[in-house]
VMD Tcl script that draws the C-alpha trace (Angstrom):
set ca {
  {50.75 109.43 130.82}
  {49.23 110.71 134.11}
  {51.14 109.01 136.15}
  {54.76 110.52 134.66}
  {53.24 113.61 134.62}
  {52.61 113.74 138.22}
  {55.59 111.53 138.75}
  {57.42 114.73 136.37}
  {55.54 117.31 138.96}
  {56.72 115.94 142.09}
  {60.05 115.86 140.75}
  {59.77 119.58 139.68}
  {60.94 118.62 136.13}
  {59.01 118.31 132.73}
  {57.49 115.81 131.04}
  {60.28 115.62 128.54}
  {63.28 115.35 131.23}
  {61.13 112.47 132.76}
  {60.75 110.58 129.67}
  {64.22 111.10 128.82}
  {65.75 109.72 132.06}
  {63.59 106.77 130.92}
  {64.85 106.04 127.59}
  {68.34 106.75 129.24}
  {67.49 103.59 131.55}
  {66.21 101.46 128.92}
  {69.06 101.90 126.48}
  {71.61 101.59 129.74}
  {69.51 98.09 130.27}
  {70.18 97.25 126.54}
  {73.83 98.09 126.08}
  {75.16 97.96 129.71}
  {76.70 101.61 129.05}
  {77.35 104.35 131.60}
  {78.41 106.76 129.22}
  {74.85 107.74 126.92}
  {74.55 109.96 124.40}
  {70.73 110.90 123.32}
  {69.97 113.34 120.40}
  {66.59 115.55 120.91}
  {65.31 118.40 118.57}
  {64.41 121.61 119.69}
  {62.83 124.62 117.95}
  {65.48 127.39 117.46}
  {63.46 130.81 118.14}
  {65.19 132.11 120.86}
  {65.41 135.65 119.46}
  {62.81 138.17 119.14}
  {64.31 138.86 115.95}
  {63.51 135.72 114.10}
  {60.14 135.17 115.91}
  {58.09 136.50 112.44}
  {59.78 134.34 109.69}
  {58.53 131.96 108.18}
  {60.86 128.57 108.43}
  {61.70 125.50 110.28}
  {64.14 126.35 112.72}
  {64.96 123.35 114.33}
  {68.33 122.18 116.10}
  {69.74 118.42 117.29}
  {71.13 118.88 120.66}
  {73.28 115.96 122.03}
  {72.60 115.19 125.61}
  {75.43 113.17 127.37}
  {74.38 111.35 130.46}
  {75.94 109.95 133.00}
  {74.40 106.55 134.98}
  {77.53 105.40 136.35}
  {77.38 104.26 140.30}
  {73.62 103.19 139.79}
  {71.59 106.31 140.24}
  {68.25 105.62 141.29}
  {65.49 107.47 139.17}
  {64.87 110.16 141.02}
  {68.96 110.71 141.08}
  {69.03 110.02 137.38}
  {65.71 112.66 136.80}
  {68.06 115.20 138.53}
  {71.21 114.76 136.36}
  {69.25 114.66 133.50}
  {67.46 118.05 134.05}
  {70.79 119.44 134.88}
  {72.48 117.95 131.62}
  {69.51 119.11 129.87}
  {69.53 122.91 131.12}
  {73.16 122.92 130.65}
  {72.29 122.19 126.67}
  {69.61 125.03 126.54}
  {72.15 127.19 127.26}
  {73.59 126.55 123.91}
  {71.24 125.73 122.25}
  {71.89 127.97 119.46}
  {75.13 126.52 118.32}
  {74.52 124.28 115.16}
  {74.68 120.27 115.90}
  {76.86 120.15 112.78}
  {79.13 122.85 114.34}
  {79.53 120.71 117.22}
  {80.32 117.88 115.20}
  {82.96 119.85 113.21}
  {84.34 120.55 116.22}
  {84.18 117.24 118.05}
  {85.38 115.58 114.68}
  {83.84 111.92 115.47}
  {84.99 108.85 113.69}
  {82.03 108.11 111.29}
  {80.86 105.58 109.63}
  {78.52 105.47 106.30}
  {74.61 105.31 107.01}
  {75.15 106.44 110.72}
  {74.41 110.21 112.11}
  {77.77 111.23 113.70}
  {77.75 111.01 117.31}
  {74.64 109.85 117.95}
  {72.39 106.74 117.83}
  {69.34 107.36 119.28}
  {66.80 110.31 119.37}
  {64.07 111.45 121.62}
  {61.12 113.80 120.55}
  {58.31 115.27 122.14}
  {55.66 117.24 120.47}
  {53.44 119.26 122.72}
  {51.80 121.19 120.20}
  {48.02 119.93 120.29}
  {46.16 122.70 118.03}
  {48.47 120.92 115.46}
  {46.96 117.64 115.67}
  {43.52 118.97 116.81}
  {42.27 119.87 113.39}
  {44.94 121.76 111.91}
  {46.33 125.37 112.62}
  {44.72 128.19 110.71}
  {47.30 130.96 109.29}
  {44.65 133.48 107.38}
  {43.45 131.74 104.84}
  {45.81 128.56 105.22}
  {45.16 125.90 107.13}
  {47.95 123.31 108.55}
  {47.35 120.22 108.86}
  {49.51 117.20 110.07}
  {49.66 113.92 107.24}
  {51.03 111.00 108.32}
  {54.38 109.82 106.70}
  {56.20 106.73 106.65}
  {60.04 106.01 105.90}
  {61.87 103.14 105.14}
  {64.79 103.57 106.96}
  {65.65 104.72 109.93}
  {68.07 107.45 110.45}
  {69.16 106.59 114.04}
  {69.42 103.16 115.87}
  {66.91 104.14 118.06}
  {64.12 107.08 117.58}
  {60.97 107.56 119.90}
  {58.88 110.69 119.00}
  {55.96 111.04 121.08}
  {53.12 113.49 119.94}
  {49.94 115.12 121.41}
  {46.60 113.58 120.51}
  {43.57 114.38 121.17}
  {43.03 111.06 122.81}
  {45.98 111.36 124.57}
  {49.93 110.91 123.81}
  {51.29 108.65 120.55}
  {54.32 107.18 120.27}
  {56.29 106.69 116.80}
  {59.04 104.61 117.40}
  {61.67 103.81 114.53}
  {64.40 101.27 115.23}
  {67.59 99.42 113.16}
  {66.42 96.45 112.74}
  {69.43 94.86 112.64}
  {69.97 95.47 116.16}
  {66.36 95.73 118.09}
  {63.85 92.38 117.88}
  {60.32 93.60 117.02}
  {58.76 90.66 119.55}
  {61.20 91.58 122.35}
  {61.76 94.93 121.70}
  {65.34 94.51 122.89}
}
mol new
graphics top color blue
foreach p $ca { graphics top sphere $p radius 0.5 }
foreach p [lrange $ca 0 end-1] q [lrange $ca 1 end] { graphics top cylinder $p $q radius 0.2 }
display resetview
C-alpha cells in the first residue's frame, strides 16, 4: 500500500483514483473491453444543511472509462481522475435517477448498468476501536452475504495493521484459484 500511495502522490491523484485505474486494467484484461463502467459509493453530505442529521447518506456513482488506444497507466491515472472529478460534480443526483433516465435494458438479479463496484473506506477511528457519540459507542461487526450483488465488488478498508480487502465475486463467472 506504500508503494500506490507514493505511486498516487507522484501522480498528484488519490489513493482511490489510483486503485481505480487498476481495477479498470484488470477488468479490461478480463473482458477485452474499452468501454468500462465501474460503480463506487460516496457519502452524500455536500450541504451544510444536512451535515447534523443523523442517516446514511450514501450515493452509487457510475464512472465510465475509456482505455481505448492502449493508455499507459499514468495516461489511464489521468483520465480516470478527470472522469472521476467530472462525477463529483454531480454527485448529488440519485443513481436511480440516472438510471430512470438512462432507461438500461435489465435483467433479473443484476444492478442496472453496472457490474462491478469499487469501495474505499478511509475512516480509521471506525475500525480503531469504535467511534464514541456521547454515550454510544460504534463499532464495526463483521458481516457476511451470500450473494453477491455485482459481478465484481472490491471494498478496501482501513486497519489498523494496514489496508483490507473484501472482495465479492459471481461465481459463475470469476475462478476462485485463478481469480480470472
Amino acid at each position: 500500500m506504500q508503494s500506490l500511495q507514493a505511486l498516487s502522490t507522484r501522480s498528484g491523484v488519490t489513493l482511490f483514483i489510483t486503485l481505480l485505474a487498476g481495477c479498470a486494467t484488470y477488468l479490461h484484461r478480463l473482458t477485452g473491453q474499452d468501454d468500462l463502467l465501474i460503480g463506487t459509493l460516496i457519502a452524500n453530505r455536500t450541504r451544510a444543511e444536512i451535515e447534523p442529521l443523523i442517516g446514511f447518506f450514501v450515493n452509487t456513482l457510475a464512472l465510465r472509462l475509456d482505455l481505448s488506444g492502449r493508455p499507459s497507466f499514468a495516461d489511464l491515472v489521468s483520465r480516470t481522475k478527470h472522469v472521476a472529478f467530472g462525477a463529483y460534480a454531480h454527485q448529488d443526483v440519485p443513481y436511480e435517477r440516472i438510471v430512470e433516465e438512462v432507461n438500461p435494458d435489465r435483467a433479473p438479479g443484476q444492478a442496472p448498468m453496472l457490474q462491478a463496484l469499487l469501495s474505499l473506506d478511509n475512516t480509521p477511528h471506525a475500525v480503531q476501536g469504535g467511534l464514541a457519540v456521547g454515550a454510544l459507542t460504534i463499532r464495526r461487526r463483521p458481516t457476511s452475504t451470500l450473494t453477491a450483488k455485482f459481478d465484481l465488488s472490491v471494498s478496501l478498508v482501513h486497519a489498523p495493521s494496514g489496508r483490507r480487502a473484501l472482495v465479492a465475486t459471481n461465481d459463475d463467472l470469476f475462478d476462485p484459484q485463478t481469480g480470472g
